[in-house]
C-alpha positions as CSV (number, residue, x, y, z in Angstrom):
1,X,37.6,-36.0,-29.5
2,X,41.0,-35.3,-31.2
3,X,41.4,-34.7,-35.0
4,X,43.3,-37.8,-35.1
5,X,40.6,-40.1,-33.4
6,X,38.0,-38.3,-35.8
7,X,40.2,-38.7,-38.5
8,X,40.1,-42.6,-38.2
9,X,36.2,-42.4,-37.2
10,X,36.0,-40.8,-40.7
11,X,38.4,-43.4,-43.0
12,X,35.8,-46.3,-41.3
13,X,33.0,-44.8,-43.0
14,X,32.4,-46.3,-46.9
15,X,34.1,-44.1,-49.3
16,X,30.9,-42.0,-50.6
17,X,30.4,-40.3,-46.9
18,X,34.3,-40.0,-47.1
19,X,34.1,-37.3,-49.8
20,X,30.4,-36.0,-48.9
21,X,32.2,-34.6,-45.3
22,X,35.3,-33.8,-46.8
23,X,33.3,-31.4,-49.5
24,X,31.2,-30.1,-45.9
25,X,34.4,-29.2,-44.8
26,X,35.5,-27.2,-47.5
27,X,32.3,-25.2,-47.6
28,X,32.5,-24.3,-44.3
29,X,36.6,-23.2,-44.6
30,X,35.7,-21.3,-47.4
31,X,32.5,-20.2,-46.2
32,X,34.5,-18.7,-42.5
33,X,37.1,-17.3,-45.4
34,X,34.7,-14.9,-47.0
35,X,32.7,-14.2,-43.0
36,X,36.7,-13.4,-41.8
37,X,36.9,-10.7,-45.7
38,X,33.9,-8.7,-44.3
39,X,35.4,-7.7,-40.6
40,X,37.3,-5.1,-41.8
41,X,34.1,-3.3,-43.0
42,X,32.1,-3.8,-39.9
43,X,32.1,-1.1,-37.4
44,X,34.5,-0.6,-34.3
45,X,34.0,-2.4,-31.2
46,X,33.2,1.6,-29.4
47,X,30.6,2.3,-32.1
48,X,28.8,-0.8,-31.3
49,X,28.9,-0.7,-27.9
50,X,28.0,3.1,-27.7
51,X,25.3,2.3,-30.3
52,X,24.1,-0.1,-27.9
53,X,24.3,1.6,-24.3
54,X,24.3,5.5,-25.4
55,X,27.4,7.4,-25.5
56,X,29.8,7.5,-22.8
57,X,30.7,11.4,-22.1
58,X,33.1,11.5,-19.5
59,X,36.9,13.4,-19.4
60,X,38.4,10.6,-17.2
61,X,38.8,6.9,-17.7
62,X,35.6,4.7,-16.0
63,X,35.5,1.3,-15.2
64,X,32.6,-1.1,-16.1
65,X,31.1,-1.0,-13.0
66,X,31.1,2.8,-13.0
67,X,29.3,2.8,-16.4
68,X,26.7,0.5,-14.9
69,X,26.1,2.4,-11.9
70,X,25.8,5.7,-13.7
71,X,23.4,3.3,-16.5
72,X,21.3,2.2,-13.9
73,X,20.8,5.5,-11.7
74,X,20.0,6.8,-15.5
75,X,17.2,4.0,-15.7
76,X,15.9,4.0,-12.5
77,X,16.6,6.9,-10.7
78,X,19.0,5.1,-8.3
């Protein structure tokens, strides 16, 4: 549905609900606004992922399938 076809959806509705979803949608603005403050102390994508998955040791550049292959022969001996 576009905005504008919501939009009019939403001036239908009796005046009360009007304001009731227009204060939703400020809560959740401001509630992504504070979320979006806190990224820039979260780690970095590597540290996750190395947190996740152990930490990939290697001199040369590997692609995803390499890191799988060498993850699986790691789990199971492949």
């Amino acid at each position: 549905m576009s905005f504008n076809a919501l939009e009019k959806e939403v001036q239908r509705l009796p005046l009360e609900l009007q304001n009731n979803i227009e204060m939703y949608a400020l809560f959740v603005i401001n509630q992504f606004k504070k979320s979006s403050r806190k990224v820039a102390k979260k780690r970095s994508v590597s540290e996750v992922v190395n947190s996740l998955t152990g930490i990939i040791s290697s001199t040369e550049p590997l692609s995803i399938k390499d890191i799988r292959a060498e993850r699986l022969a790691e789990k199971y001996g492949i």
